[in-house]
Each structure stands twice: as C-alpha cells, then as structure tokens.
C-alpha positions as CSV (number, residue, x, y, z in Angstrom):
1,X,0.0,0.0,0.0
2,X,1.0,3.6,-1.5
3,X,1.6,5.8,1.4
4,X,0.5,9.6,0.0
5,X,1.6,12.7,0.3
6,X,0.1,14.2,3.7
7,X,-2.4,17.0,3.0
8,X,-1.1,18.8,6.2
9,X,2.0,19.3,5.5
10,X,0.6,21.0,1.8
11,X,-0.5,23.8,3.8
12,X,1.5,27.1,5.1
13,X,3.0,27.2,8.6
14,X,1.3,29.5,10.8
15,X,2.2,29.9,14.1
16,X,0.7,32.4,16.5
17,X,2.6,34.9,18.5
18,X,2.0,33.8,22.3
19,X,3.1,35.8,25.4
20,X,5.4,33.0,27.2
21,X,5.2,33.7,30.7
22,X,5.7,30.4,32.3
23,X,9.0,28.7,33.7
24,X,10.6,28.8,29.9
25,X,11.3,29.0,27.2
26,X,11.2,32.8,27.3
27,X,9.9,35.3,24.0
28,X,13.0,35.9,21.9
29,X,13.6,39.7,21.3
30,X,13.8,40.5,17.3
31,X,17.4,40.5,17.6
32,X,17.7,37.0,18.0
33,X,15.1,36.1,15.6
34,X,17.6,37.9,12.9
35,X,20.5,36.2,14.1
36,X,18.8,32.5,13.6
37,X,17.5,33.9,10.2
38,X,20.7,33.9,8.7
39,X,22.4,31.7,6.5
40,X,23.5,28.2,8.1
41,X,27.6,27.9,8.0
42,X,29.0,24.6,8.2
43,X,30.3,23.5,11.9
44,X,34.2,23.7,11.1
45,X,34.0,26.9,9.3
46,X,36.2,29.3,10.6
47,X,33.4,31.9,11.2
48,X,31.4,29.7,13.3
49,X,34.4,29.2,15.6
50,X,35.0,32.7,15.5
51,X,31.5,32.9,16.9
52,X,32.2,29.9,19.5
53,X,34.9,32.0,20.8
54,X,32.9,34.8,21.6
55,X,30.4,32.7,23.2
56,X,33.1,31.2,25.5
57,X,33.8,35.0,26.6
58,X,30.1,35.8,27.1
59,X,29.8,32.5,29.4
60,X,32.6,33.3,31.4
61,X,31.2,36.4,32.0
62,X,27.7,35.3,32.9
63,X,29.6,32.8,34.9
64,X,32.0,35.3,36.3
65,X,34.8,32.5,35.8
66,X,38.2,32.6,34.3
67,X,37.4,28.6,33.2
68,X,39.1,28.1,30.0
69,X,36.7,24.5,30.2
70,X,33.5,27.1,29.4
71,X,31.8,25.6,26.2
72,X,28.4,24.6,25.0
73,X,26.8,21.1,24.2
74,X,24.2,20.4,21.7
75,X,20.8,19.4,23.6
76,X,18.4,21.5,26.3
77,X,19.5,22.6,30.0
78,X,19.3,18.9,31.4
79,X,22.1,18.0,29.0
80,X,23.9,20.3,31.1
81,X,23.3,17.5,34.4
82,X,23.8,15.0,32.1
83,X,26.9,16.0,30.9
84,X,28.3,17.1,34.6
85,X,27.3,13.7,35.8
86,X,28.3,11.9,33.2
87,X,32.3,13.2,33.4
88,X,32.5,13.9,37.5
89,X,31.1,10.6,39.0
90,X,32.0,7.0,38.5
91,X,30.8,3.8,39.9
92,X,31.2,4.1,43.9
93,X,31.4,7.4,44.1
94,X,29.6,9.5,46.9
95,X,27.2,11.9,46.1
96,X,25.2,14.2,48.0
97,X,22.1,16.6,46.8
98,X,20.3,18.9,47.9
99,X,16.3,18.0,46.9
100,X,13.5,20.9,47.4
101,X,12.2,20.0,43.7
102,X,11.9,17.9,40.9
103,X,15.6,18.9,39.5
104,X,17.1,17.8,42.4
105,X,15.4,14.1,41.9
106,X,16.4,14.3,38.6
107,X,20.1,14.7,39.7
108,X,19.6,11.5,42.0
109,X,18.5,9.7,39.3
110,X,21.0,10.4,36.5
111,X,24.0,9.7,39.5
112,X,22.5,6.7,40.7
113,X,22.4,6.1,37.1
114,X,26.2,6.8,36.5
115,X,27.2,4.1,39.5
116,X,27.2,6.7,42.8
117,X,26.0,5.7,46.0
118,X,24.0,8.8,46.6
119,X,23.0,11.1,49.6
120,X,19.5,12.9,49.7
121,X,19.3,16.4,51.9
122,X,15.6,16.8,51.3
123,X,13.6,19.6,53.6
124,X,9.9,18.2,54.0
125,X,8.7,21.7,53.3
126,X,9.2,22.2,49.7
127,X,9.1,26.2,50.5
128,X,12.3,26.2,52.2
129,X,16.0,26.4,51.3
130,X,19.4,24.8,53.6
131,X,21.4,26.5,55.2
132,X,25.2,26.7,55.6
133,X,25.2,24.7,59.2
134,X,22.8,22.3,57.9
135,X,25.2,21.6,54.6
136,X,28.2,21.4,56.4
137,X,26.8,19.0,58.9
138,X,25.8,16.2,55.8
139,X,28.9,17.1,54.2
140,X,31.5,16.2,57.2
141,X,29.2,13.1,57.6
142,X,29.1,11.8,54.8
143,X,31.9,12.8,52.9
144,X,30.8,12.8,49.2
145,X,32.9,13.3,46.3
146,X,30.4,15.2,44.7
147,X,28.1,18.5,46.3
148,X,25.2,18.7,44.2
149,X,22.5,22.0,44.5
150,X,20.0,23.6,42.5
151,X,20.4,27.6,42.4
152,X,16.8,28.0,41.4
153,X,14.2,25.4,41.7
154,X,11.7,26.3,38.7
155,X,9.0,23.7,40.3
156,X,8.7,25.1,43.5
157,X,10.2,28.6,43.2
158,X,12.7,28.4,45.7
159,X,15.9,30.2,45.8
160,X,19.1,28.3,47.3
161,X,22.0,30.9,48.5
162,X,25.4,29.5,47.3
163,X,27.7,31.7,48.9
164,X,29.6,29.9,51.3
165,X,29.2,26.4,50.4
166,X,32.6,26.6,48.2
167,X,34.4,26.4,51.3
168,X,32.7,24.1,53.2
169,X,33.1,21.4,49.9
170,X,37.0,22.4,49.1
171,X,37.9,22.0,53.3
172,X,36.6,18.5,52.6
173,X,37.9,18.0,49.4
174,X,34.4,17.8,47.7
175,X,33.9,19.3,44.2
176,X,30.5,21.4,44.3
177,X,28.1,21.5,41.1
178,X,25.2,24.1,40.6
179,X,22.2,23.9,38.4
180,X,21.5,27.0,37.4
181,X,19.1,27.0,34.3
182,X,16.4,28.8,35.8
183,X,18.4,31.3,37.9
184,X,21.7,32.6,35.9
185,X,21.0,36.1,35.2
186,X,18.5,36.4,37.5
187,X,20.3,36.1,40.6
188,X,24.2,36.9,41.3
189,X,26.2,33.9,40.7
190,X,30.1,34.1,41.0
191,X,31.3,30.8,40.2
192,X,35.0,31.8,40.7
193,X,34.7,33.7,43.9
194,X,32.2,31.1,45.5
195,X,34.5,28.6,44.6
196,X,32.2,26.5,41.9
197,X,33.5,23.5,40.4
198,X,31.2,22.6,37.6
199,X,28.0,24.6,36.5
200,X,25.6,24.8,33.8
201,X,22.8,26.3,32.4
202,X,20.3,26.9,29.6
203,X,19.7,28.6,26.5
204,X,16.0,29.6,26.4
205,X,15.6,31.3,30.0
206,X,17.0,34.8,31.2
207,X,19.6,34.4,28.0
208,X,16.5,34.5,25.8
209,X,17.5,32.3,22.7
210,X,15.6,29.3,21.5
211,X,16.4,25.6,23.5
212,X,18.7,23.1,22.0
213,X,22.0,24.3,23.8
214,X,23.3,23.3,27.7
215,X,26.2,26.0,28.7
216,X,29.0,24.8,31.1
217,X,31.8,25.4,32.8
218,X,34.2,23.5,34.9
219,X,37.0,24.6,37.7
220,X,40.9,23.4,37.3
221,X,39.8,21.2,40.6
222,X,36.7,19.6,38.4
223,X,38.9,19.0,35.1
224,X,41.6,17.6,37.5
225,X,39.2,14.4,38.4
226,X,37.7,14.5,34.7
227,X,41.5,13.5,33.6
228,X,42.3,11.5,36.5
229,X,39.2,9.1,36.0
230,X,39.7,5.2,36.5
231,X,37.0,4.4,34.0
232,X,36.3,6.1,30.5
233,X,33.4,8.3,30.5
234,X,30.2,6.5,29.5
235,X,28.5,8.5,26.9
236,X,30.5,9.6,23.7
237,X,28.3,12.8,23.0
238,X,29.1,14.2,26.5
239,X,32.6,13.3,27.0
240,X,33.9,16.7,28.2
241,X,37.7,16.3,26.7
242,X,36.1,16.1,23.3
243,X,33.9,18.5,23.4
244,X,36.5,20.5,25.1
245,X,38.6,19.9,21.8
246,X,36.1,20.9,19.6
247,X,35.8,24.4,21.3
248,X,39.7,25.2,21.7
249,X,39.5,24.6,25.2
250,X,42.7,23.0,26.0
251,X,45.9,23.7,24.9
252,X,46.5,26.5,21.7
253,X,48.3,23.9,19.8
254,X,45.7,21.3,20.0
255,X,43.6,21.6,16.8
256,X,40.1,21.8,17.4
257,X,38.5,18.2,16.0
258,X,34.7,17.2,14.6
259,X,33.1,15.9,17.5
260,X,29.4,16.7,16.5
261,X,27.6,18.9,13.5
262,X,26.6,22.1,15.9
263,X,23.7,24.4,14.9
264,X,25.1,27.4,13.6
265,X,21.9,29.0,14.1
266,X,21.2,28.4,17.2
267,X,25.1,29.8,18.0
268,X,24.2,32.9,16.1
269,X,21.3,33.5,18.4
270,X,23.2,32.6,21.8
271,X,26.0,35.1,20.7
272,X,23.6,37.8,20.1
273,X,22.0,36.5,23.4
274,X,24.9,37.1,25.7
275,X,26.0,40.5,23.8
276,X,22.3,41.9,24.4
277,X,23.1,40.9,28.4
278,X,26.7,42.5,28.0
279,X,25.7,45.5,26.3
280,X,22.8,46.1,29.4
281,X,25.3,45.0,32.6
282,X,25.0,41.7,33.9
283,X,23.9,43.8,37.4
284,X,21.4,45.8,35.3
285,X,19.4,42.4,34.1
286,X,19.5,41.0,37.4
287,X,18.4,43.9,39.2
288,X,15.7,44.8,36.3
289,X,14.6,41.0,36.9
290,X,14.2,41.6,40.4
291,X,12.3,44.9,40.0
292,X,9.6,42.8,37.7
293,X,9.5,40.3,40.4
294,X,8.9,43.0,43.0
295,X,6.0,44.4,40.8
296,X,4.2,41.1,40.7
297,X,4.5,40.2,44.4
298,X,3.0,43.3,45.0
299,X,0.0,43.1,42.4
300,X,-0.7,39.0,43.8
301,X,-0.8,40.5,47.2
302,X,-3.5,43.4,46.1
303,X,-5.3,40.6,44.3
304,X,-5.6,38.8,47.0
305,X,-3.1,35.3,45.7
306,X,-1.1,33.7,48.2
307,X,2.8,33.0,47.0
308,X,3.9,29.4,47.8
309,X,7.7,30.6,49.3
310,X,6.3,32.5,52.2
311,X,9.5,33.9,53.4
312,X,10.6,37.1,50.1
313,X,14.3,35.9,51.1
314,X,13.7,32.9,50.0
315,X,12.0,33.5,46.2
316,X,13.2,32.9,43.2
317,X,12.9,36.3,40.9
318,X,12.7,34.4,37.6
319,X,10.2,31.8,38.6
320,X,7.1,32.7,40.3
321,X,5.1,29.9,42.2
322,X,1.6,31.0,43.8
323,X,-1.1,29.3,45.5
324,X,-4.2,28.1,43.8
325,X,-7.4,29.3,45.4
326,X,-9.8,26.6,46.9
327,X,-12.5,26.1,44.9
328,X,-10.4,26.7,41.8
329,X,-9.7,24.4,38.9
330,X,-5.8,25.2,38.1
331,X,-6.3,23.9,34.7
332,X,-9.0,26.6,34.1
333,X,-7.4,30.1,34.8
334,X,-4.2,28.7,32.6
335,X,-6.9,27.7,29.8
336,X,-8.4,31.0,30.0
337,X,-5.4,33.0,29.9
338,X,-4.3,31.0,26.2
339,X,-7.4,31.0,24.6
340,X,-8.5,34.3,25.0
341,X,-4.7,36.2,25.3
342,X,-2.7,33.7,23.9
343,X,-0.9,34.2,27.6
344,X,0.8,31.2,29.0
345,X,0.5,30.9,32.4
346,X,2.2,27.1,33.7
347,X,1.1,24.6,36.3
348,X,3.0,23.1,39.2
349,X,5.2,20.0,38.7
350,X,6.3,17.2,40.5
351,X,5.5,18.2,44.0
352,X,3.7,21.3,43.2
353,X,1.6,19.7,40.0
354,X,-2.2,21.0,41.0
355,X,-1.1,23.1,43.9
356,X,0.8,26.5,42.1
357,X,0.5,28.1,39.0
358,X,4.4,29.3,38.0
359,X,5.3,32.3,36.0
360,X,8.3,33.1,34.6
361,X,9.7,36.6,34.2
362,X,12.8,36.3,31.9
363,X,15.2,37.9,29.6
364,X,13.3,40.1,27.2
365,X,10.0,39.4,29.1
366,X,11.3,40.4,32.0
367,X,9.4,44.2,31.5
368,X,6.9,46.0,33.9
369,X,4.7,46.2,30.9
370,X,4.5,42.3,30.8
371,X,3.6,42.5,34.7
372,X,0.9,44.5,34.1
373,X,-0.5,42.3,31.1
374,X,-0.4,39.3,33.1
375,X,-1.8,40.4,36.9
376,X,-4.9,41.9,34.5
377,X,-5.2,38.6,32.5
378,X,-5.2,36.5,36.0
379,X,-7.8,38.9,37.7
380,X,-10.6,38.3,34.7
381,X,-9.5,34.3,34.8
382,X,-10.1,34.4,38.5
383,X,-13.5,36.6,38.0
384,X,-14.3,33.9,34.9
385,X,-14.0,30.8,37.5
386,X,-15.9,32.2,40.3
387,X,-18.7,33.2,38.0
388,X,-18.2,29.5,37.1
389,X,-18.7,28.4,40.5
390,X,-21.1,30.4,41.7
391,X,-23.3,29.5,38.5
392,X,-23.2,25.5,40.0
C-alpha cells in the first residue's frame, strides 16, 4: 500500500505569536530572531568558531569565571546534568544533593544512574531552602565526592544561597556542582569567587534564545578528576575532553577536532543572546529581573493570591510559584489565559503539580509592561472561575 503525500503538510506554517510567561522557554527579542535567520555555515568553518569563541567570553562572564573549560553542548538545559554527571562521577562514588524540587530528583537519578551511592538532603517543606550549618553538617558526615544543588528550583520557586558552600566542599575536598538553568542572570552567581566547580545552564531562559544548547563550565579542581578518571566516561556525545577539543578549550596547539555537527543558528542567536546581556550589565538584568518580580509580588498580594515561598528571602525572581485558590480548577485560569490572550501561564510539577500556578519573568520578558499584562489577565480568569462556580 501507497503511502500519499500528507495534505497537512501542503498547507503554510502559521504559528501564533504567544506571550510566554511560564518557567521557559522565554519570548525571543527580534534581535535574536535575525540572528537564527541567517544563512547556516558549516560547523568547522572558521566563522562559526570565531563565533564559538565569543560565546566562550560571554559564558565566562555570565559565569563570572576565568574557566578556559566554558563551552556549549548540543541538547536542552538537562544536558547540562547529564553532561556534569556523566564526566564527574564513577561507579562508587559519593554523592550528595540537595532535593526541594523535581531537579534535584532528577540529579539522583541520573547519578544513581552513572554508579554513585548517593545522599538525599531533602527539607519536607518544599518552601524552604538549607542553610550553611545544615550543609556542612551532611557534608562532614558523609563525605561525598560530589556537592550537588540547585540555584533556582523552577517547580517550586525556591531560591538556594550559594555563597559559602565553596568552602565548606574544598575544606573537605568535595567538588561542588550548581544547576543554574532557571536562575543565571537572574540572581548573582560568581562561580569563581564562590569557589564552583562545575555549572551549567540553559539557552532559552533569562539568555533568551531558543532551546537546543546546555552552557558549562568546569573549575581546574573539576577538570583535575575528569583526567584522573579510573573508567572512560560513559556516553561519547558528552565526554567533556572532546567536546573541550572541539571548542579550543585546552591547549592552543591542539587543533580543534569534529566531534558533532553544531547548529550554527542556534550559536548565532546565543551570541547575540549574551551580547544583548553584555551591552545592558549583567547587574542591570538581574536587578531589572528583580524589579519585575517585585511588581508582581506586589499586584498578587492586592489581588488577593497567596505565593507558595512564604519567606521574600527565599524566592526565586525568575520563577514565580503562587497558591491556587480553593475552589479553583488550576487547569482553568491557565486555559483562560491562552485561549483568549494567547498568555501562557504554567502549572506546578512534580510536588507542586495541581497546587501552584508558575510564572516566569525572563530575559526580554522580564518588562513591567508584561507584569501589568499578566496580573490583568489573572484577575478576569479568576472573576471567569468564580462566576463559574457560583453559576453550579
């Protein structure tokens, strides 16, 4: 049997324009759209390492790291864990992470996964963060090889402080790793000065350029143990000293080698991303991120909405987690705000799935305009569902 033609695909490509305002991706500013809209180079051309080099000097600087090890891999933010994991741990290794949210399970997982005999620190109130005493304490106990914490916890909205758990890991000889794809540029992060041995990110939050690239770095102390490993790292695509290669991060006189077929594109767009955050101040996007964030905690309290992290200290700027009412159907003020604003407004997860909605206030959304939009849209969704309510 003749399989046709499908008539679908014989029509034009329309997508609507959508306000995203969830936990990411984020709208991309038309700067960025021009960059991916022009013409694809192939992934050894000179020009496209020219670019690679320019995005290893905007990483360091949203890093605030003197890394040479700073490079990209192809795939989303979780690549970034993967790829961490995947050089840093071998079979018997220690790990310990800190859990208030889903990313810190997934980081169990994926170690467990690598070999490690791992460690939870896990708070039974998802609201709250861990402090320095109480990370020391599990550290000197149990000794890991491996620190692992989430900066910002986009399901829950919780903000961890990182500032002084650099010592406590290097006085016993621990290497600490950060996720950070939900809070680099939206919060301070000094990866050198805090003593940060491997971190990573994403492309499509407070940068502001599509998905498809997981941004790293790694401390002299990480890529010592990367070159001293008993066992060859499991999974080609993310072995660090190739990838390394292919972005000139080693010695001068190495020649950079094929490793993969990179998206030019999508390179384009993440040097135009980190130039726009260059040309503003990194201390000018954070504070403008925190400003937004201030404006909405402000306009849910006059509404009425309760935020899930109680404590302001506490909050994550970029990702937004508040209470849903009783007597309201989450599912029904984020349908409301698409279908009749083309708004998106995102659910909990994991822990928080039917408890929060989240909203995300990032890179080029990140505007007090966009504040206003949204606290208007949620008012008439929440007037929409009472009348719903009151009407049963």
């Amino acid at each position: 049997m003749e399989i046709v033609s499908p008539p679908e695909l014989k029509r034009l490509l329309a997508i609507p324009h959508k306000l995203l305002m969830g936990p990411g991706p984020s709208n991309l500013s038309p700067r960025i759209l021009h960059a991916l809209s022009q013409p694809v180079l192939g992934h050894m051309d000179p020009d496209v390492f020219r670019i690679m080099d320019e995005i290893k000097k905007g990483l360091q600087y949203m890093f605030q790291t003197k890394n040479k090890l700073t490079l990209c891999v192809s795939a989303s933010g979780h690549a970034g864990m993967e790829t961490v994991l995947c050089n840093l741990v071998e079979p018997g290794d220690k790990v310990l992470v800190l859990v208030n949210g889903i990313w810190g399970k997934r980081a169990v997982d994926m170690a467990q996964r690598y070999g490690a005999t791992v460690q939870k620190m896990q708070n039974r109130d998802l609201r709250e963060n861990f402090s320095l005493i109480e990370i020391e304490n599990a550290v000197s106990k149990f000794k890991p090889k491996i620190f692992f914490a989430v900066q910002g916890e986009s399901s829950t909205g919780v903000y961890q402080p990182l500032e002084g758990i650099g010592e406590i890991t290097k006085r016993y000889n621990c290497l600490l790793v950060v996720d950070t794809v939900a809070s680099l540029g939206a919060v301070p992060l000094k990866m050198d000065a805090w003593k940060i041995d491997a971190v990573y990110t994403a492309s499509q939050k407070v940068i502001g350029t599509p998905p498809g690239l997981a941004l790293l770095s790694f401390s002299e102390r990480a890529q010592k143990v990367i070159r001293e490993r008993k066992s060859k790292v499991l999974v080609y695509f993310f072995d660090i000293k190739l990838l390394g290669q292919q972005w000139k991060c080693f010695e001068e006189d190495l020649p950079r080698i094929y490793h993969h077929t990179t998206c030019a594109n999508l390179l384009y767009a993440l040097r135009e991303g980190l130039a726009v955050i260059t040309e503003e101040g990194l201390e000018n996007v954070i504070q403008r991120h925190e400003q937004c964030a201030q404006q909405l905690y402000k306009g849910l309290a006059e509404m009425g909405l309760e935020l899930f992290v109680e404590d302001e200290q506490k909050r994550l700027p970029s990702v937004t987690t508040i209470k849903v009412p009783p007597n309201v159907i989450w599912t029904d003020v984020v349908d409301f705000a698409m279908k009749n604003y083309h708004l998106e407004v995102s659910g909990g997860l994991d822990s928080t799935a039917g408890k929060v909605w989240r909203i995300g206030i990032m890179g080029y959304n990140a505007k007090p305009k966009n504040i206003i939009f949204i606290l208007s849209v949620l008012k008439e969704a929440l007037e929409h569902c009472n009348k719903k309510i009151s009407k049963l």
